[in-house]
C-alpha positions in Angstrom: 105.6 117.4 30.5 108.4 117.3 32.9 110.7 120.0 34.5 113.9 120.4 34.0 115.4 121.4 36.7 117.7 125.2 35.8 119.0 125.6 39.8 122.4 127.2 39.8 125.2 125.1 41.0 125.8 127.5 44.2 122.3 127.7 44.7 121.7 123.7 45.2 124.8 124.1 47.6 123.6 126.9 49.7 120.2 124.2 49.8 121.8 121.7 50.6 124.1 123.3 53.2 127.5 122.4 51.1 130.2 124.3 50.0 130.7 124.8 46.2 132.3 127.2 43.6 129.5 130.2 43.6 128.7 131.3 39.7 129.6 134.2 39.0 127.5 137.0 40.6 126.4 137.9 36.9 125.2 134.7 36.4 123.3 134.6 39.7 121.9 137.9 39.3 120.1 136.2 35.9 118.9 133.3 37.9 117.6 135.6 40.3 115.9 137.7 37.6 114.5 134.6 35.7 113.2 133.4 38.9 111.4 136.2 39.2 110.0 136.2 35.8 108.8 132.6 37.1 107.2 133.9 40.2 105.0 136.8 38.4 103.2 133.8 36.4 99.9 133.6 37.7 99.4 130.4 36.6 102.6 128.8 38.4 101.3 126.0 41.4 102.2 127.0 44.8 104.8 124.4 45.4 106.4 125.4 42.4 106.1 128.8 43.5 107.7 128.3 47.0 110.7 126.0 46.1 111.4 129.1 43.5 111.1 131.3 46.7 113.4 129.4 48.3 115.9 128.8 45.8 115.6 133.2 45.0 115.9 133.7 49.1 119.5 131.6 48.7 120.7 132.9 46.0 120.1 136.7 47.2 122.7 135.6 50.3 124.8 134.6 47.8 125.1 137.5 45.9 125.1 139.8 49.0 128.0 137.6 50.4 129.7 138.0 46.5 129.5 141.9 46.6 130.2 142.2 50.6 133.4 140.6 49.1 134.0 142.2 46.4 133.3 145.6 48.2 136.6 144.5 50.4 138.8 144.1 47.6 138.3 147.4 46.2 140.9 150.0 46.7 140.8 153.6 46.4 143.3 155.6 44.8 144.0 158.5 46.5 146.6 161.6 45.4 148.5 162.6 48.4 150.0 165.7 49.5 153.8 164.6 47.5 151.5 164.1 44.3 152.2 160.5 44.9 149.2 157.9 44.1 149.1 155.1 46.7 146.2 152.3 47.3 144.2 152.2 50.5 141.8 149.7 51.5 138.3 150.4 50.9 136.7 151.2 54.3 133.4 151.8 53.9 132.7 152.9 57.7 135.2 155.8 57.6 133.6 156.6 53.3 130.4 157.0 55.4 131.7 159.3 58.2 133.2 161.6 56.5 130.9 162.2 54.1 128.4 162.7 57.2 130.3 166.1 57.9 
């Protein structure tokens, strides 16, 4: 019985070292989850087992690169004195300081 082969288009790039179009982080995220499915089978061979690990350990940069991005493009809304709504950057540095005080 052969294998068919279900690696993610951005996952065989980060393998191979070549840029591609990522998936969608959705569609990561369930490679990621299926490949952990894979990975609790105790009956899956070792090889098997460690090109999964590999192909899981790529795809988690992926979708930390994916939300780090994403996490940039977010902007807060924030009423100001006037009662006027304008958009600020999200800075996630200064979110963190002053909730520390």
């Amino acid at each position: 019985m052969s294998q068919i082969d279900q690696t993610s288009p951005s996952a065989k790039a980060a393998q191979a070292g070549t840029p591609a179009k990522p998936d969608s982080f959705e569609k990561n995220l369930e490679r990621l989850d299926a490949i952990v499915r894979k990975l609790e089978d105790a009956e899956l061979p070792l090889e098997r087992a460690l090109e999964l690990y590999e192909e899981g350990m790529g795809l988690s940069g992926i979708c930390q690169q994916q939300l780090e991005a994403a996490e940039g493009r977010v902007e807060i809304l924030r009423k100001r004195a006037g009662g006027k709504v304008v958009a600020e950057p999200f800075d996630p540095e200064a979110r963190n300081a002053a909730s520390e005080e």
